[in-house]
C-alpha positions as CSV (number, residue, x, y, z in Angstrom):
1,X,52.7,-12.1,127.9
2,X,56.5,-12.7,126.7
3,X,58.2,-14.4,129.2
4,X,61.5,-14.3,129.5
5,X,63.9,-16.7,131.7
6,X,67.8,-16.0,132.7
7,X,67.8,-19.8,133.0
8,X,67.4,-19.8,129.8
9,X,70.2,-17.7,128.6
10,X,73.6,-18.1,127.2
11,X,76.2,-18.9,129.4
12,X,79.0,-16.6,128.6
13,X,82.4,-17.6,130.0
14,X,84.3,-14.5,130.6
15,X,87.4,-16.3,132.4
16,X,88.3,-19.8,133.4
17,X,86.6,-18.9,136.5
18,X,83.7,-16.5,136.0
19,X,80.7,-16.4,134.0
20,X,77.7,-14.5,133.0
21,X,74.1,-14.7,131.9
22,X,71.9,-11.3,130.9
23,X,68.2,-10.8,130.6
24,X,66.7,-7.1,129.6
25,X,64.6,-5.0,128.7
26,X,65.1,-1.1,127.3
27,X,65.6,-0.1,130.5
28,X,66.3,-2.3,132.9
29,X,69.1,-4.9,133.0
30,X,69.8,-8.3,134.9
31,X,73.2,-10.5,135.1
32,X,73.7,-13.0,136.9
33,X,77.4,-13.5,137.7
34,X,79.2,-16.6,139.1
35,X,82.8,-16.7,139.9
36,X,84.8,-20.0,140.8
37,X,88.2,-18.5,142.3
38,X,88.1,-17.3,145.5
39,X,88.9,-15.9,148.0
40,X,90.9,-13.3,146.4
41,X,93.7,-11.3,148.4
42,X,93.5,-8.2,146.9
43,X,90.4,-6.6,145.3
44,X,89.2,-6.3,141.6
45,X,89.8,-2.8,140.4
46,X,87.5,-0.2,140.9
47,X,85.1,0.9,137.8
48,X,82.6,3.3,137.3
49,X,79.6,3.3,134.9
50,X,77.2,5.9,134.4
51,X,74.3,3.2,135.3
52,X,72.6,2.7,138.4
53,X,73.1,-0.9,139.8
54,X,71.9,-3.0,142.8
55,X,73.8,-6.3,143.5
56,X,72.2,-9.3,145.3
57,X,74.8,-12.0,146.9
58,X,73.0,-15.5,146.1
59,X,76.0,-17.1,147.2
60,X,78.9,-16.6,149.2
61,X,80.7,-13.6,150.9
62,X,82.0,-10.4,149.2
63,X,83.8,-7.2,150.8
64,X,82.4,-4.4,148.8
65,X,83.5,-1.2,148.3
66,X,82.1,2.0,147.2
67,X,84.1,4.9,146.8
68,X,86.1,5.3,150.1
69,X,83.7,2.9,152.0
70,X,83.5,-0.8,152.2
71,X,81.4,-3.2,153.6
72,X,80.7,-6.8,154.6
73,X,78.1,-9.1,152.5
74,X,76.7,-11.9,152.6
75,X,74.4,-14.7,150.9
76,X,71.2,-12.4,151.2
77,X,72.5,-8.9,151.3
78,X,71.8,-6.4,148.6
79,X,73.4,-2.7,148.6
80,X,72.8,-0.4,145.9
81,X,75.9,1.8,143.6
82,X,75.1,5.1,142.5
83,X,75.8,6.3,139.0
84,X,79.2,6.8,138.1
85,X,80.8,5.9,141.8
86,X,83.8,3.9,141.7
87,X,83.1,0.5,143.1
88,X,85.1,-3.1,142.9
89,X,84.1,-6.5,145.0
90,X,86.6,-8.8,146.9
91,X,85.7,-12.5,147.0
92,X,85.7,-14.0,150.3
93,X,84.4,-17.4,149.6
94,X,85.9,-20.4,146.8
95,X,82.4,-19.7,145.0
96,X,80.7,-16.5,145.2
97,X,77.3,-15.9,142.7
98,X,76.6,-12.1,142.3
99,X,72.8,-11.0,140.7
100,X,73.4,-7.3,139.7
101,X,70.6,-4.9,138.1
102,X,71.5,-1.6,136.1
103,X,69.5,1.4,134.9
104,X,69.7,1.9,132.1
105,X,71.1,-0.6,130.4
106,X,74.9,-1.2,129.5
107,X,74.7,-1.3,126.2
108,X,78.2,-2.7,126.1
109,X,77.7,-6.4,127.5
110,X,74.7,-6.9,124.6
């Protein structure tokens, strides 16, 4: 068996602030995101991809929003993003850890 542990993975600082570990497959993809800034006022900008994704808050608050909808979550609640819906987060908490899966991969954060 090849075992394979997001522990174990690079650390990649994308900001001062936020940072990100992968683990996948062909198919399936994990990140594990931490961010160090919040709350934020305003929103991040909504994105699209064409990948299915589920996001997991391990730590913290988040308003998230999915197309014209937005919702409340916290430490323990997961909600899932259709393909190629515009969706952003809003920290609510100074540290906020974010597990999100896609289908298929994105190819672009290898």
């Amino acid at each position: 068996m090849n075992t394979n542990r997001i522990a174990d993975g690079k650390i990649e600082q994308l900001s001062p602030a936020k940072t990100r570990r992968i683990i996948h497959t062909d198919n399936l993809m994990m990140a594990v995101w931490d961010f160090f800034d919040g709350p934020w006022n305003e929103p991040e900008q909504p994105h699209s991809h064409p990948q299915e994704q589920i996001v997991y808050v391990a730590e913290g608050a988040v308003d998230f929003f999915i197309g014209s909808e937005s919702c409340r979550l916290n430490a323990g609640d997961t909600i899932a993003v259709p393909g190629d819906i515009p969706h952003s987060v809003k920290l609510l908490t100074p540290k906020v850890r974010l597990i999100d899966t896609w289908t298929p991969i994105r190819k672009e954060f290898l």
